[in-house]
DRENTORLUM-245764 format. One record per residue (C-alpha): x, y, z; residue in three letters. Coordinates in steps of 0.1 Angstrom, whole numbers, padded with zeros to 4 digits, always signed. Layout:
<sites>
XYZALA/...
</sites>
This chain:
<sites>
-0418-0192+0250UNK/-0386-0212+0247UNK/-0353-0202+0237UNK/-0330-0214+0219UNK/-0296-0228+0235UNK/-0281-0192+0239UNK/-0312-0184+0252UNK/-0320-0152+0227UNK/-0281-0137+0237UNK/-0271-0143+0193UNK/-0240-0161+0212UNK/-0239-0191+0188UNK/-0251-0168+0149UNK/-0251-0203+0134UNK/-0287-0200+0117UNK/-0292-0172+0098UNK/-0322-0171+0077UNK/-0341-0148+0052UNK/-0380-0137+0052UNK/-0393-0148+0023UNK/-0422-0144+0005UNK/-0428-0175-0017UNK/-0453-0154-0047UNK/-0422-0130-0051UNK/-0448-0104-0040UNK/-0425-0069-0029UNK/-0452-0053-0009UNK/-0462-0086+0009UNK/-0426-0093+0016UNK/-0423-0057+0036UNK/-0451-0062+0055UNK/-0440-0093+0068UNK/-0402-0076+0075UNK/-0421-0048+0088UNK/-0443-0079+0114UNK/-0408-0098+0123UNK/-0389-0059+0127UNK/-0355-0054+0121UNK/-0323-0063+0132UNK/-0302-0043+0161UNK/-0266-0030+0159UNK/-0251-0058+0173UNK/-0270-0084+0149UNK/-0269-0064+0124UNK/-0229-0067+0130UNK/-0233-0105+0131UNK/-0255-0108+0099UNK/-0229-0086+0085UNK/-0200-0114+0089UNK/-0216-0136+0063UNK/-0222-0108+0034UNK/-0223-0138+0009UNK/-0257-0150+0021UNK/-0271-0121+0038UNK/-0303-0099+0024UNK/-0323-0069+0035UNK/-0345-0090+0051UNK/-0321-0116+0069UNK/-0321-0121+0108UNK/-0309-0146+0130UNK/-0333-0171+0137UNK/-0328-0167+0176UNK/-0341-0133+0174UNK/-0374-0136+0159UNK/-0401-0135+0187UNK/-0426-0159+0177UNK/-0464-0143+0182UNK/-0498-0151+0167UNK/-0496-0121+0143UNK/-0462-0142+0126UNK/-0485-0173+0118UNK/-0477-0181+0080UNK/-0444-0164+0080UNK/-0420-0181+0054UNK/-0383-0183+0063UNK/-0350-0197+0040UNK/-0326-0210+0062UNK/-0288-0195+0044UNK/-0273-0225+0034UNK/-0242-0223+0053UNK/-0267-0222+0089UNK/-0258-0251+0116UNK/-0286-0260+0132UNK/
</sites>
């Protein structure tokens, strides 16, 4: 699996981005948090640099392992994300 330019180590925190459930459906949106897990201390400190677009359910991109059981996840990339 390839990583992203600072490869998984949240050096760079530029895209942060919100699981999302696109019917507005609580309990689905859960489960897929619950799937993609939450975030640790120290990206939990990150996320909490940018209070103005962060959610329950936001991580940073980079820290999302990508597995079979995530196909169909929906993401919203914050709008002040560099990628």
């Amino acid at each position: 699996m390839p990583d992203g330019a600072a490869g998984r180590a949240m050096a760079m925190g530029k895209v942060k981005v919100t699981v999302t459930d696109v019917k507005g459906e609580t309990h689905a949106l859960e489960a897929w948090f619950e799937k993609v897990g939450s975030p640790n201390d120290i990206e939990f400190a990150m996320l909490d640099m940018v209070t103005e677009v962060v959610r329950d359910t936001s991580r940073l991109s980079c820290q999302i392992k990508l597995r079979p059981e995530l196909d169909g996840l929906e993401v919203t990339v914050a709008p002040n994300s560099v990628y």
